[in-house]
C-alpha positions in Angstrom: -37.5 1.2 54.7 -34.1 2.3 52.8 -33.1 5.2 52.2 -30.4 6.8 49.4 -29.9 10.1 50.2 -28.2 12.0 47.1 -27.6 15.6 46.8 -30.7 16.7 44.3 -33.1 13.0 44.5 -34.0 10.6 47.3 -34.7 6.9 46.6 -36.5 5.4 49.7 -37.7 1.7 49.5 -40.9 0.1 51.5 -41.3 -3.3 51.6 -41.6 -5.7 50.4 -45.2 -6.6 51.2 -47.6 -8.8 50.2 -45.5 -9.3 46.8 -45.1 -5.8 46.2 -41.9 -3.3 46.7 -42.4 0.3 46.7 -39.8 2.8 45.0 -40.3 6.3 46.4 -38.2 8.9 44.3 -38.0 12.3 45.0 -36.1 15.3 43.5 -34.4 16.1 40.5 -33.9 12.9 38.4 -30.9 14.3 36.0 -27.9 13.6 34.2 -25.8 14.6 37.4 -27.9 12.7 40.0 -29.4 9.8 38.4 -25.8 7.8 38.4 -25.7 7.9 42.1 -29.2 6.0 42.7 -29.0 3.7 39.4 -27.6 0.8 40.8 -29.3 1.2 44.3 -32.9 0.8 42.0 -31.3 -2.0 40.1 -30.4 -3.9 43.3 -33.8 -3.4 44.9 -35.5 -4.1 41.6 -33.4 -7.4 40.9 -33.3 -8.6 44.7 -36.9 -8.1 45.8 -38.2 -10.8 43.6 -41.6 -9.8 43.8 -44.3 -9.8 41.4 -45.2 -6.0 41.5 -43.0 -3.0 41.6 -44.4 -0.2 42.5 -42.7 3.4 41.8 -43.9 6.4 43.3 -43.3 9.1 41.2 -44.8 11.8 42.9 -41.9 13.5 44.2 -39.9 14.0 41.0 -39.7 17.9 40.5 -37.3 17.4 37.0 -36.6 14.5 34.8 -34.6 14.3 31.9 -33.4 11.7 29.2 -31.1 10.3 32.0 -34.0 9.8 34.4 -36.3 8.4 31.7 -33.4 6.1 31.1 -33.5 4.7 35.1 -37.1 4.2 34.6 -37.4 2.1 31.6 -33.8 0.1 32.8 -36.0 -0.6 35.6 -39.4 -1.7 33.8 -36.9 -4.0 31.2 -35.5 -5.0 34.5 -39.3 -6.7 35.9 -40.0 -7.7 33.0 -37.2 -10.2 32.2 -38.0 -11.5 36.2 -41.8 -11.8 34.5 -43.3 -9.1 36.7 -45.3 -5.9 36.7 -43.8 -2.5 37.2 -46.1 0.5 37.8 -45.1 3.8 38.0 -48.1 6.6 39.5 -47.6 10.0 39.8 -45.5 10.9 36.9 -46.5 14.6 35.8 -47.8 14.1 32.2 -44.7 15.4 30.4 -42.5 13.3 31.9 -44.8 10.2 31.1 -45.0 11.2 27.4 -41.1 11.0 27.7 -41.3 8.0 29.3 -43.9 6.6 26.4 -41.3 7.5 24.1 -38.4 6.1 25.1 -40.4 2.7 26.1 -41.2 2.8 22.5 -37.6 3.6 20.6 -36.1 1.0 23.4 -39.0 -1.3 21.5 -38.0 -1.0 18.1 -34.2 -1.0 19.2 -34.7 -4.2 20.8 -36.9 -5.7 18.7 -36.1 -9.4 16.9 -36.1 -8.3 13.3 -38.1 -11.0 10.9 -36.0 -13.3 9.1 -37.0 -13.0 4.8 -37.0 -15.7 2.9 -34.8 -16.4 -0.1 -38.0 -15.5 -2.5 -38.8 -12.9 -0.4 -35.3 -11.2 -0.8 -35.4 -12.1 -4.3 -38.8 -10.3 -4.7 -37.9 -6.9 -3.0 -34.7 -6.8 -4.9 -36.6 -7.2 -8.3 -39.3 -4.8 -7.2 -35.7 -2.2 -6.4 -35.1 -2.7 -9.5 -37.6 -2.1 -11.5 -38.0 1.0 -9.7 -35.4 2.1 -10.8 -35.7 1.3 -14.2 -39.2 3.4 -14.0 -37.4 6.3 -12.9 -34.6 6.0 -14.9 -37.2 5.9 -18.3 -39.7 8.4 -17.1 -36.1 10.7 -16.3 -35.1 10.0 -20.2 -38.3 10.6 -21.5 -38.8 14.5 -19.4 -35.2 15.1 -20.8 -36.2 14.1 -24.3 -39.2 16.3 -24.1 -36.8 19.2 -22.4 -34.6 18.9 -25.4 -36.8 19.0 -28.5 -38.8 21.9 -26.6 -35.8 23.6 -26.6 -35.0 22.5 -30.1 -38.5 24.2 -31.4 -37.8 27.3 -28.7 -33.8 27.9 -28.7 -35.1 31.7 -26.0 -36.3 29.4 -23.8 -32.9 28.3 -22.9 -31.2 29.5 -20.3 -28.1 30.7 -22.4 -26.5 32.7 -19.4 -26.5 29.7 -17.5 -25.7 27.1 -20.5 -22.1 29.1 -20.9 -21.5 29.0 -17.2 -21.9 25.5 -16.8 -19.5 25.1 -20.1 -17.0 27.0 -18.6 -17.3 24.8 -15.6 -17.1 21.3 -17.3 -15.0 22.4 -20.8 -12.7 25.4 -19.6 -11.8 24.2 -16.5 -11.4 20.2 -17.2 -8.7 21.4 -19.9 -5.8 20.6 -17.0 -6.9 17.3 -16.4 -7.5 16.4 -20.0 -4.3 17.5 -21.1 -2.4 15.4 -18.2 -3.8 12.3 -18.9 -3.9 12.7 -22.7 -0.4 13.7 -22.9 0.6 10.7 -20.7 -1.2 8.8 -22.7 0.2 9.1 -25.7 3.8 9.6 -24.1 3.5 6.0 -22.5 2.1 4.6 -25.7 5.6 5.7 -27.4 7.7 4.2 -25.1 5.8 1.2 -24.7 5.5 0.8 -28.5 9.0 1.2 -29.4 10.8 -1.8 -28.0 8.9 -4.5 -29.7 8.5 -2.2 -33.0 12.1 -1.9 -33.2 12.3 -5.6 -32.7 11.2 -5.9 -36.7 12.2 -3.1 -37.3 9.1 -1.0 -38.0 10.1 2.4 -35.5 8.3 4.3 -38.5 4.9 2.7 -37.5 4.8 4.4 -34.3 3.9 7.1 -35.1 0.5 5.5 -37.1 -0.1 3.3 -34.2 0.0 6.6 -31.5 -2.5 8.7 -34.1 -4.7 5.7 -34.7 -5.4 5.0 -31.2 -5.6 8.3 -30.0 -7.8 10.0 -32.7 -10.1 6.6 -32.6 -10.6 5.3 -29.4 -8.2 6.7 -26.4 -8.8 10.6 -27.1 -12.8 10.2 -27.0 -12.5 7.6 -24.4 -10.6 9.0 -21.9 -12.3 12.4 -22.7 -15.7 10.7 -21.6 -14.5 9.4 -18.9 -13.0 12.4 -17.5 -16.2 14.6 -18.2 -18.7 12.0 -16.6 -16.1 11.2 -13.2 -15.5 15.1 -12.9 -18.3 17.1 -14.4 -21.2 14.7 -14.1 -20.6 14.1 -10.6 -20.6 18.0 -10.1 -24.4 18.0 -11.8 -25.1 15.3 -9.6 -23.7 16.7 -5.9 -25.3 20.0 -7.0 -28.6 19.2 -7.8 -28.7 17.0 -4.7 -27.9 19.8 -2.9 -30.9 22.1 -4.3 -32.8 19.1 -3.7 -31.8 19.0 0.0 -32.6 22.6 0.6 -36.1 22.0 -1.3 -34.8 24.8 -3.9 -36.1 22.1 -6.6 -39.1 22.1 -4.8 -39.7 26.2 -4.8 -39.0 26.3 -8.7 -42.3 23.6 -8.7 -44.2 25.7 -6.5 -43.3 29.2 -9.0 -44.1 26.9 -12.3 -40.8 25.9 -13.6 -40.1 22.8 -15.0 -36.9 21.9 -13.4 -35.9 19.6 -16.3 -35.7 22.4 -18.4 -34.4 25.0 -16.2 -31.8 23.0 -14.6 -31.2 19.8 -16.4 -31.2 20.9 -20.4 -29.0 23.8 -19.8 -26.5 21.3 -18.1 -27.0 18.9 -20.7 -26.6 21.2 -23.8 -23.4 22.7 -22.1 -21.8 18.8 -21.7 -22.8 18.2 -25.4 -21.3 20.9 -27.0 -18.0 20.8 -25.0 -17.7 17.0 -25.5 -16.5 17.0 -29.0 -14.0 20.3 -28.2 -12.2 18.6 -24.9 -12.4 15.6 -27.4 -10.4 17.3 -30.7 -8.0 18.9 -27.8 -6.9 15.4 -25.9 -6.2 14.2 -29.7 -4.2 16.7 -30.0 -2.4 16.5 -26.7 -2.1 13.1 -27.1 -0.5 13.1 -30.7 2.2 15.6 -28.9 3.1 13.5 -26.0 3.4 11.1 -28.1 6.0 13.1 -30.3 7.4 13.7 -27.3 8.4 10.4 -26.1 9.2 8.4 -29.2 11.9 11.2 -29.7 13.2 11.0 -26.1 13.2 7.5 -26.4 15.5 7.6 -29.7 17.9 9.8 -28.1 18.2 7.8 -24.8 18.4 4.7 -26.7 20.8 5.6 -29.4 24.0 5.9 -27.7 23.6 2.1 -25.9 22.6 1.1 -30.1 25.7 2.4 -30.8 27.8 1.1 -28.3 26.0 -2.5 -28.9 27.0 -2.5 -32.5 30.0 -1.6 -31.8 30.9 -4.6 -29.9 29.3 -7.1 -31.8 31.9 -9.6 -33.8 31.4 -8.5 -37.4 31.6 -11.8 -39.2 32.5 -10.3 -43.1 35.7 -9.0 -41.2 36.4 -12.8 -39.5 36.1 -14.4 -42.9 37.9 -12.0 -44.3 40.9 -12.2 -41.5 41.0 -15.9 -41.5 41.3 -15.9 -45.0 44.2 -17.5 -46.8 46.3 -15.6 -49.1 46.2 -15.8 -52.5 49.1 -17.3 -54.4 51.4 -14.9 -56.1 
């Protein structure tokens, strides 16, 4: 018999005898005693080499995640040496505990199935088509939102449609005007070197217009509204949906498509073409902007290059013979 006396548990040993070693613990089995017994168990678990282990449990007063741990590092323990490991007297909390973490150590632990190519394939296209199921039924409940709202313009949530416009229209006029402004600023710079190479400056100012008012102005508009505004719907709703708010409007009736989603969408829709006519207009000024700073940084070294360049009608004109009187 071995003894391990710790202040708060007691790990006594017996045997081994007939192919069976017996682990007495008594005490408090905690996160401040069960370090000083861990590799005492171990060693008597791993040098017996015995068949049976035997634990006698009946002396544990307290037993936390810490002890539960010892127990099932000492069952995973027999078990690799191919033996049995029995543990009698555990109070019936502590061996649902125990239950517990046997079965989270499981599914830790466990060999996770290899898939197949076709399998992989399979789930992916089953993902997929998920997704397109939602993202269809999604369309066809905002459709229905929006021509309900068509037919029944009270039904809206007008308080909350000028809110959300103020949110994604008023406040997205700082970004919009930076990045329309540099827009059309870098096209002018960018466009006046080669222009001036044939000399067609004047065209810069219909290439700047053409692009903006077109392409870049609605472009970079819609890009800016869905990157800022329709990642605000998006964190916001998955919020309500966290705290089961979307949930509670179900429970009181309301459609959450129409209460939450066609107010959002109207307000979007309606501010879209006015963020749109402002970048153009931002844009058309930077672009003012820059073709003029360009001319004035660039006339000065014009000058000074035509100034040093040989005029040839002068050479002729010096090397010239004169004219007999």
């Amino acid at each position: 018999m071995a003894s391990s006396p710790h202040p708060g548990v007691d790990l006594r040993s017996e045997g081994p005898s007939d192919g069976v070693l017996k682990l007495i613990i008594a005490g408090r089995l905690d996160s401040s005693t069960t370090g000083g017994i861990w590799r005492r168990a171990s060693t008597a678990v791993n040098g017996a080499h015995v068949a049976n282990v035997l634990i006698d449990a009946t002396g544990i007063e307290y037993c936390d995640g810490a002890g539960i741990a010892l127990l099932v590092h000492l069952r995973r323990l027999q078990n690799k040496a191919r033996g049995d490991l029995r543990i009698d007297g555990l109070r019936p909390e502590f061996a649902n505990l125990l239950d517990d973490g046997v079965a989270r150590v499981a599914d830790v632990t466990g060999a996770t199935p290899r898939k197949g190519i076709a399998e992989e394939i399979g789930e992916a296209t089953v993902e997929v088509w998920r997704d397109i199921q939602i993202l269809v039924s999604f369309v066809g409940e905002l459709g229905a939102g929006l021509a309900y709202a068509a037919i029944h313009p009270r039904s809206v949530r007008w308080h909350d449609a000028l809110s959300v416009a103020e949110a994604a229209g008023v406040n997205a006029l700082p970004i919009v005007a930076l990045v329309s402004f540099l827009m059309g600023l870098i096209m002018a710079f960018q466009a006046a070197i080669p222009l001036r190479q044939f000399g067609a400056q004047l065209f810069i100012a219909n290439l700047i217009g053409l692009s903006m008012l077109r392409e870049l102005g609605p472009l970079m508009t819609a890009i800016i509204l869905a990157g800022r505004s329709g990642s605000a719907f998006a964190a916001e709703l998955g919020t309500m949906k966290v705290r089961e708010e979307i949930d509670a409007l179900k429970t009181m009736g309301l459609d959450p498509v129409r209460f939450l989603i066609v107010t959002r969408v109207v307000a979007a829709v309606c501010m879209t073409p006015l963020l749109t006519i402002f970048a153009d207009l931002v844009g058309l000024i930077g672009g003012v902007w820059g073709n003029r700073s360009r001319s004035a940084f660039s006339s000065p070294a014009s000058a000074a290059c035509a100034a040093c360049k040989p005029n040839p009608a002068r050479h002729r004109s010096a090397n010239r013979p004169p004219a007999p009187s």
